[in-house]
C-alpha positions in Angstrom: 116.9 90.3 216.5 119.5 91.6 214.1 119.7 94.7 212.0 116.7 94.2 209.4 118.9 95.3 206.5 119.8 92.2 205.5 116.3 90.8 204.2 116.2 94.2 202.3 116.1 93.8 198.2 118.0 97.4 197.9 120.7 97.9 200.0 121.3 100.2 203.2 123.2 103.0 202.7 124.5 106.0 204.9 125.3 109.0 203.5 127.5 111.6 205.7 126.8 115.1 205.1 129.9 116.6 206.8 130.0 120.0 205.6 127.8 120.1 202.3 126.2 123.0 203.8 129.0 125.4 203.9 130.1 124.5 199.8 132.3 127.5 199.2 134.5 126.4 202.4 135.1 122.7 201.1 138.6 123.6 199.8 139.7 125.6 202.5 138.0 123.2 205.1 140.0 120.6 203.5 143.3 122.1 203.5 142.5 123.0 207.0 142.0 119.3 208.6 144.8 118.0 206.0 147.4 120.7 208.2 145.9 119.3 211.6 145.8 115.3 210.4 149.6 115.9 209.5 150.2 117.6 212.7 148.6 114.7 214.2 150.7 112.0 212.7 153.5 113.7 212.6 153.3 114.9 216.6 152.1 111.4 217.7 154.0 109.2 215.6 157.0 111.1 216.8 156.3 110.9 220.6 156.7 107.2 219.8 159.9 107.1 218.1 161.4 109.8 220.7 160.5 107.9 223.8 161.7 104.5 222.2 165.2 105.8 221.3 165.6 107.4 224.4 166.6 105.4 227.7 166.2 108.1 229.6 162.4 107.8 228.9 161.8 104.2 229.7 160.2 105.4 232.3 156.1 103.7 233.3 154.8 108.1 232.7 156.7 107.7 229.5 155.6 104.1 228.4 151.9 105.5 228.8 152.3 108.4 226.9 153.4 106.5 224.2 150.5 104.5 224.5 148.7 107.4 224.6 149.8 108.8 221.5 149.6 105.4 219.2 145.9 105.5 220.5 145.8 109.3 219.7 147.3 108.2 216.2 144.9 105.4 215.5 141.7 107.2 216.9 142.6 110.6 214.2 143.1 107.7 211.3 139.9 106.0 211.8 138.2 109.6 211.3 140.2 112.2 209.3 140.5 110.7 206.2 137.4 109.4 205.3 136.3 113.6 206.8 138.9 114.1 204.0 137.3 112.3 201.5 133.9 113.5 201.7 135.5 117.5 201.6 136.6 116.7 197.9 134.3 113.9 196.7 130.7 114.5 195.5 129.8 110.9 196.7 129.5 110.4 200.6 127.6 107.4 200.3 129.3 104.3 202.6 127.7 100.8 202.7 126.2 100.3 206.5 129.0 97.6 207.0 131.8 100.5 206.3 130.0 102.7 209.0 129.7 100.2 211.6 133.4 99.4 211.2 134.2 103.1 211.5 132.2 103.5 214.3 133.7 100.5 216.2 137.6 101.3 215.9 137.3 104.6 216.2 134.9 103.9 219.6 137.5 101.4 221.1 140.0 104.3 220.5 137.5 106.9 222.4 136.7 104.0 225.4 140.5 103.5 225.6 141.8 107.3 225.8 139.6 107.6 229.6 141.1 104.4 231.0 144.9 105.3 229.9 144.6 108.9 231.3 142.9 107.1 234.7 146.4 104.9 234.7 148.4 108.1 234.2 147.1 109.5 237.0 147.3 106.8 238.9 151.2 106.5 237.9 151.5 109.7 239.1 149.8 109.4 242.2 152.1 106.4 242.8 155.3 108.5 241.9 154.8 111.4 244.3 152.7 110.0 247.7 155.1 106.7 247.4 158.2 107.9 245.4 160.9 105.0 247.6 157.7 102.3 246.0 157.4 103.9 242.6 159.6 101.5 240.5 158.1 98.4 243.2 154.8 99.1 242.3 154.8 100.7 238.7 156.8 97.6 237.6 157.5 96.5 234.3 155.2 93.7 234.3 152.5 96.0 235.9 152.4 98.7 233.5 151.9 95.8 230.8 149.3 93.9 232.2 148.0 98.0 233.3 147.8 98.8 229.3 146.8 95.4 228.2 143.4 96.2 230.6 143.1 99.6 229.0 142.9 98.3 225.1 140.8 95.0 226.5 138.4 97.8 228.5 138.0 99.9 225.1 137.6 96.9 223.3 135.0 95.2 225.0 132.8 98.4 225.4 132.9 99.5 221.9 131.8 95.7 220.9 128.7 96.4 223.4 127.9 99.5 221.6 128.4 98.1 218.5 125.8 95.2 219.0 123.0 97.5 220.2 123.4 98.9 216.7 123.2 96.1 214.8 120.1 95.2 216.8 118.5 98.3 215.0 116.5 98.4 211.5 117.8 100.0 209.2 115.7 101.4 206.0 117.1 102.1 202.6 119.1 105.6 202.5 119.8 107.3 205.8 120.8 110.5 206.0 123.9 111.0 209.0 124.4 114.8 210.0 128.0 114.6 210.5 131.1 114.0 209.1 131.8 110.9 211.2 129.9 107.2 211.6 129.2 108.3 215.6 126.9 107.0 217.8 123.8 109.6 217.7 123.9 110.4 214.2 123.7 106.1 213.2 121.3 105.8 216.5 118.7 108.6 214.8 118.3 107.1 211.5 117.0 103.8 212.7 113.9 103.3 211.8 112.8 101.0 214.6 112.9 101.2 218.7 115.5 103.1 220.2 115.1 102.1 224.1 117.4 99.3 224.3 120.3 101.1 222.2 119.8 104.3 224.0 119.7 102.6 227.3 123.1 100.9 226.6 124.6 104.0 225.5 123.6 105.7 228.7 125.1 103.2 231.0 127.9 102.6 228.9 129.3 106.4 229.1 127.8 107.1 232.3 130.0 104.1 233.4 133.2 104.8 231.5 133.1 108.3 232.2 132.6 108.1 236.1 134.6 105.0 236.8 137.6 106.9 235.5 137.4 110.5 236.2 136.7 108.8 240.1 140.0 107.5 239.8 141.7 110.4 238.4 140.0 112.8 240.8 141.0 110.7 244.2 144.7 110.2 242.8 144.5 114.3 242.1 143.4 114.7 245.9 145.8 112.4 247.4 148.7 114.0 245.5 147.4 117.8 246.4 147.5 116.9 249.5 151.0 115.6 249.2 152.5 118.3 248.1 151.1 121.0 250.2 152.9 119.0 252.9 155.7 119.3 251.7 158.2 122.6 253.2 160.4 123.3 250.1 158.1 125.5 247.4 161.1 124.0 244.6 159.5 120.3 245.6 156.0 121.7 245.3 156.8 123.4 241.9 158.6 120.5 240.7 155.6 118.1 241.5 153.2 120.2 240.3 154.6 120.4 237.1 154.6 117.1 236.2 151.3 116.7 236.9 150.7 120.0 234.9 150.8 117.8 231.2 148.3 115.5 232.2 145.4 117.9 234.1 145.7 119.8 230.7 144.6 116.7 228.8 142.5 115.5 231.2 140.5 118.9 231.3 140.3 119.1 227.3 139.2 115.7 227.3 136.3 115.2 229.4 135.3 118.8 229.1 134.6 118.2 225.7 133.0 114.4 226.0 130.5 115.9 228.9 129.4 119.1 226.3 129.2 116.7 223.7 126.6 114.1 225.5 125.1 116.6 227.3 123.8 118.2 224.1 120.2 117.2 223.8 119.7 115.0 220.8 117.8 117.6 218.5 117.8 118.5 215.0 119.0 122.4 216.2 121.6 120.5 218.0 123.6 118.9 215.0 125.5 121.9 214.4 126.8 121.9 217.7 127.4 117.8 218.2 129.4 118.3 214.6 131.6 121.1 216.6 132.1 119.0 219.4 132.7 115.9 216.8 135.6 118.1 215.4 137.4 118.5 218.6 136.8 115.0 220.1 138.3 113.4 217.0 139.9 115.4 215.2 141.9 118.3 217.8 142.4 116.6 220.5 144.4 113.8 218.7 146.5 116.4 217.7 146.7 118.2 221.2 147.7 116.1 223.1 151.4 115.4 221.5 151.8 119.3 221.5 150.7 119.5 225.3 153.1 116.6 226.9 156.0 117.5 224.3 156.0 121.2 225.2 155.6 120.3 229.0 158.3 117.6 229.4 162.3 118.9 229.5 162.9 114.9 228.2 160.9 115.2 225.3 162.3 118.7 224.6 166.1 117.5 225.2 165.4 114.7 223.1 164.1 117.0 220.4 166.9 119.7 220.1 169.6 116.9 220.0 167.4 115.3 216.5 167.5 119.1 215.6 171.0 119.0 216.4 171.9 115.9 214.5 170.2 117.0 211.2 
């Protein structure tokens, strides 16, 4: 049975608090998130263009990362400006259609992020245990059909979790206690039965979450084990480090999605769900550019000759 809403005579409406409770720190909140969305932007939106003028980049790692940040890009431009908008405007009322939508793109962006960080460790699993098969096996043709699985993978999980909302009631104004359409804040201001949705949600993360991190935890085991093998401590340090980039945004990543859903779903838990919120969608986005650029001697090379040419 579909979302009730639509035999309603008065229309359902969601209205984000964001940060109404702190009103003398609008302004500076603003100006704040407005620095770190144009960081965002800025740091992934570059990453693109760097690793598509440079040939010495056309490399599978590099052909993820640039995956990596477009999703980065997309996932902090479903969220920040709307966050934006409510900073400044007295009016955070959305129409439940507009919230849905939010929630969906910016959930394929979040489902996506775990399965390209899986590939990238997989890529460099490949590239250090098999380094004579690394350009056999991480073919062209591989690494597309390897990305093509990662969007179809975020895509077809956020529609799941998309229709066990719309299977919820929905009753006049709801009140969300964040600055974001996400999944707890639409899930507690249903006014009807929660098991199904909640039950989704649960296998859905669970699943994501595990699948992935399995994968990037045996590729991580397989490589240490590589490399302590190996005699010279230059190989060791070289391997190491270009695993170094990754591990980073791995462990921001899912040490931030496990706080987040292991918060328990409570009214003196909002406060700390909106934190988390903030660095799931918001920081991390802008992270992740700043982690790979200042890690990679490409990138950097790359960087200092566009400094150079200006």
């Amino acid at each position: 049975m579909m979302s009730s809403y639509k035999n309603q005579s008065f229309p359902v409406i969601f209205i984000l608090l964001g940060f109404s409770d702190y009103p003398d720190f609008q302004i500076l909140l603003f100006l704040i998130f407005l620095t770190i969305y144009a960081i965002t932007v800025t740091g992934n939106l570059g990453m693109v263009a760097i690793i598509a003028m440079n040939p010495k980049l056309h490399t599978p790692m590099y052909f993820f990362l640039k995956h990596l940040s477009f999703v980065d890009f997309c996932f902090s431009t479903v969220v920040t400006p709307k966050l934006l908008g409510n900073l400044i405007a007295e009016d955070r009322a959305m129409s439940i259609s507009t919230c849905i939508t939010q929630f969906f793109f910016a959930a394929t962006c979040a489902l996506t992020d775990p399965f390209m960080l899986a590939v990238m460790a997989y890529d460099r699993f490949v590239a250090i245990c098999n380094p004579l098969l690394y350009m056999v096996i991480m073919s062209q043709k591989r690494c597309v059909l390897l990305m093509a699985a990662a969007y179809s993978w975020g895509i077809f999980f956020s529609l799941l979790l998309t229709y066990s909302l719309l299977v919820l009631s929905f009753c006049g104004t709801n009140i969300i206690n964040n600055f974001v359409c996400e999944y707890s804040g639409i899930l507690s201001a249903s006014c009807s039965d929660k098991h199904f949705t909640e039950m989704i949600l649960y296998i859905t993360v669970n699943f994501n979450m595990l699948s992935t991190l399995m994968v990037i935890v045996s590729s991580y085991t397989f490589i240490f084990v590589t490399v302590m093998k190996m005699h010279s401590v230059r190989a060791r340090h070289k391997a190491f480090s270009t695993c170094a980039s990754h591990l980073t945004a791995v462990g921001i990543f899912y040490g931030t999605v496990i706080f987040l859903y292991c918060v328990p779903n409570s009214k003196s838990s909002w406060f700390t769900i909106k934190v988390g919120s903030i660095f799931y969608t918001v920081l991390i986005p802008m992270l992740n550019p700043l982690i790979y650029s200042l890690r990679n001697k490409e990138v950097k090379e790359t960087l200092r000759k566009l400094m150079g040419q200006k």
